[in-house]
C-alpha positions as CSV (number, residue, x, y, z in Angstrom):
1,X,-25.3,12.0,4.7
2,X,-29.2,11.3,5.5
3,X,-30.8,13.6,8.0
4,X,-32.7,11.7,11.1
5,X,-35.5,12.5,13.5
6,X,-34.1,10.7,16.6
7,X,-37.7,9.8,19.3
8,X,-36.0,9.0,22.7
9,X,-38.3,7.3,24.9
10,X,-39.0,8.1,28.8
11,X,-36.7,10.8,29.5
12,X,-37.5,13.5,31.8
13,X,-40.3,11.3,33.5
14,X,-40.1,8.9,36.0
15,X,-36.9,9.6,37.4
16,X,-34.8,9.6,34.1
17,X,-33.3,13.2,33.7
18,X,-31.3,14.4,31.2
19,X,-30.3,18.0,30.2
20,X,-30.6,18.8,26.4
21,X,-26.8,20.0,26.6
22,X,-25.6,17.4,28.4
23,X,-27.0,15.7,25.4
24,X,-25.8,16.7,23.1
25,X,-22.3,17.1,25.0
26,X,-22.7,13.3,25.0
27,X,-23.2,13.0,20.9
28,X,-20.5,15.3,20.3
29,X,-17.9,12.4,19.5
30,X,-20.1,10.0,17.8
31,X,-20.8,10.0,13.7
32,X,-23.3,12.4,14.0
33,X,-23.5,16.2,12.5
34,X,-26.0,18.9,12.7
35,X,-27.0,17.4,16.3
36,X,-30.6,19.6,17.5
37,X,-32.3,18.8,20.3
38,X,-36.1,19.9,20.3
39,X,-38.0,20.7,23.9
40,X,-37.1,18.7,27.0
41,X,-39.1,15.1,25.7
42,X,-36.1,13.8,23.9
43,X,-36.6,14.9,20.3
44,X,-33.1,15.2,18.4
45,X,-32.6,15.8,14.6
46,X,-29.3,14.8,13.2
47,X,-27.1,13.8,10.0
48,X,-25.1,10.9,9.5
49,X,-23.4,8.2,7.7
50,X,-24.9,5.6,9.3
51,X,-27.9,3.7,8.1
52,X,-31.3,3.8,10.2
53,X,-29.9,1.0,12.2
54,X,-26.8,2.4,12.6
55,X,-28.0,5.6,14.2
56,X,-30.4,3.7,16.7
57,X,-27.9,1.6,17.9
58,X,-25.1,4.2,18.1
59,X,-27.4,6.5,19.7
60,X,-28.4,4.0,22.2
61,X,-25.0,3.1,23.1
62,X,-24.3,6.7,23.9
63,X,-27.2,7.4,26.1
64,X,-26.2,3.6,27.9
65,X,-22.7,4.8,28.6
66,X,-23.0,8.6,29.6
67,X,-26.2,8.3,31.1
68,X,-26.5,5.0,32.9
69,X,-29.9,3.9,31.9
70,X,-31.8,1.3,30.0
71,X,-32.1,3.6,26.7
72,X,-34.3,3.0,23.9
73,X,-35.1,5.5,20.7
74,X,-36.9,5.4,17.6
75,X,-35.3,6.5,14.7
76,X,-37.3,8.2,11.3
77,X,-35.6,9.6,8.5
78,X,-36.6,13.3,8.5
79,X,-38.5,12.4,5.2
80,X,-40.7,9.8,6.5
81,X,-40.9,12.1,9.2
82,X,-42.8,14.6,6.6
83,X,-44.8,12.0,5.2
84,X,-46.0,10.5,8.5
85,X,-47.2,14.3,9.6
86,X,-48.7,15.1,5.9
87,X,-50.3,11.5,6.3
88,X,-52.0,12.0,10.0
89,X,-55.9,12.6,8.9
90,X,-56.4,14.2,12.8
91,X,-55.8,18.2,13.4
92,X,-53.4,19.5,15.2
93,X,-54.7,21.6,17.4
94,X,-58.4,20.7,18.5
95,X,-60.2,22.0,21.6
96,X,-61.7,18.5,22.7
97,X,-58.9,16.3,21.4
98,X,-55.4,16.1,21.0
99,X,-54.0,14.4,18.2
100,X,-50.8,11.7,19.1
101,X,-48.8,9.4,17.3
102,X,-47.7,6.3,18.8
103,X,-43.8,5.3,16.9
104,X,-42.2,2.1,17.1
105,X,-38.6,0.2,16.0
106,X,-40.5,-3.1,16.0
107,X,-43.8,-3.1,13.7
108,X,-44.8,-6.4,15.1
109,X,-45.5,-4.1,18.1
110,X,-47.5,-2.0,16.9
111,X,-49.6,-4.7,15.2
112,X,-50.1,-5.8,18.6
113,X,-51.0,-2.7,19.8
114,X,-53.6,-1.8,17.7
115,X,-55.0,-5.1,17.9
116,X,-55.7,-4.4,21.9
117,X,-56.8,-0.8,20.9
118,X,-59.5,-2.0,18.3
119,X,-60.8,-4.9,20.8
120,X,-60.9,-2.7,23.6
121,X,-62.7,0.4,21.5
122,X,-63.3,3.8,22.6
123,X,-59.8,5.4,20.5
124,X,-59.7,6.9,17.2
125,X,-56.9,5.6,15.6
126,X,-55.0,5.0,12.0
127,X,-52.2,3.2,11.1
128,X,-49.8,5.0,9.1
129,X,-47.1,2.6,8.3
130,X,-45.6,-0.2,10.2
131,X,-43.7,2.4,12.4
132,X,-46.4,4.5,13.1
133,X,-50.2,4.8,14.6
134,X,-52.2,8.2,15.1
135,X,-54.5,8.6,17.7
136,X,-56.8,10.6,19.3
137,X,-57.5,11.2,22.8
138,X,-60.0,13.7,24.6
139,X,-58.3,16.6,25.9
140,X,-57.2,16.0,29.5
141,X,-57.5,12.6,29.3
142,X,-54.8,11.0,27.3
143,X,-53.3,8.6,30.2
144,X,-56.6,7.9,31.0
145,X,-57.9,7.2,27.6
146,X,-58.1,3.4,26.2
147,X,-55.2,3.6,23.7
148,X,-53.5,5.5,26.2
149,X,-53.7,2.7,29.5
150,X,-52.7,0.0,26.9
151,X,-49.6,1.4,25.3
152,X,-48.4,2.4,28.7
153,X,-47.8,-1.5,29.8
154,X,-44.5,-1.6,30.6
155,X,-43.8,-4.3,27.1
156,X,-44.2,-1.6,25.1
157,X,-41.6,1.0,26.6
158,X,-38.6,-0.5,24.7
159,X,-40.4,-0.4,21.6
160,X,-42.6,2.3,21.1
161,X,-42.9,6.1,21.6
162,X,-46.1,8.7,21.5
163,X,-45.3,12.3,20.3
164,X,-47.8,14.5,20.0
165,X,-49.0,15.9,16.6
166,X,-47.3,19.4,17.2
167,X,-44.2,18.3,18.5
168,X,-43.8,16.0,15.1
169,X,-44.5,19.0,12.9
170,X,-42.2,20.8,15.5
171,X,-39.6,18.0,14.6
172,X,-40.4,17.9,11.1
173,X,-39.6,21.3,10.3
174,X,-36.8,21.2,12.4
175,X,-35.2,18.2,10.5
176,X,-36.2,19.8,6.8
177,X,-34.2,22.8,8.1
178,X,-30.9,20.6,8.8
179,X,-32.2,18.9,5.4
180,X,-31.9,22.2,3.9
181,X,-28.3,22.6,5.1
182,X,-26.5,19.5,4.0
């Protein structure tokens, strides 16, 4: 069993609800154990059988079929989940700023993306690995800010997601926890 951080992406904006219970009423029968859900954004840690591939597409098929939307997620081991937090070189917490990281299931998107961000200027950023880019954005600002207008095209959605910094520690702790149980 490998424990996964689970990213879903645009729930609980733009007119896509979902409660966390009826959540995880909804994974109950598929191959998944130790199912948490983390705040309202969609954040779920989770063991299972299933490869990294597996996971995404079962959970997608779930969310499909008992939610009736156009579901995509991101899914991390809860290891590279560690490493990408330990890896971010931007604080947590800052006054002016507020560290985020942009997640993807398709690398060749986020090569695009920070292509656009580093012609266009004016973001902070560092590639982590190919499923992950940290960001900064001034505090107050982040739809507003350069990174964040261009990864809000509507291309990206099924692709990528942006957590902030303290929701992935947040995550991260939460899935070393389950880790910790298996």
């Amino acid at each position: 069993m490998t424990s996964y951080a689970v990213f879903l992406r645009g729930i609980n904006v733009g007119g896509v609800t979902i409660k966390m219970a009826d959540l995880r009423n909804a994974l109950a029968p598929r191959p998944f154990t130790g199912v948490k859900t983390l705040l309202a954004s969609g954040n779920v840690v989770l063991t299972s059988s299933l490869d990294q591939a597996g996971v995404k597409d079962e959970f997608e098929s779930c969310l499909r079929a008992a939610f009736g939307y156009d579901a995509w997620v991101v899914v991390l081991t809860a290891a590279r989940v560690a490493e990408l937090a330990a890896a971010c070189p931007y604080p947590a917490d800052d006054a002016s700023t507020h560290t985020y990281m942009t997640l993807t299931s398709a690398p060749e998107t986020l090569d695009e993306l920070q292509a656009a961000a580093t012609a266009a200027g004016g973001t902070d950023l560092t590639r982590l690995g190919p499923e992950a880019l940290a960001w900064l954005a001034p505090a107050g600002g982040t739809l507003d800010s350069p990174f964040g207008r261009i990864s809000a095209k509507p291309k990206y959605k099924a692709f990528t997601t942006t957590r902030n910094l303290r929701t992935l520690v947040k995550v991260r702790d939460a899935a070393a926890a389950l880790e910790g149980l298996q």
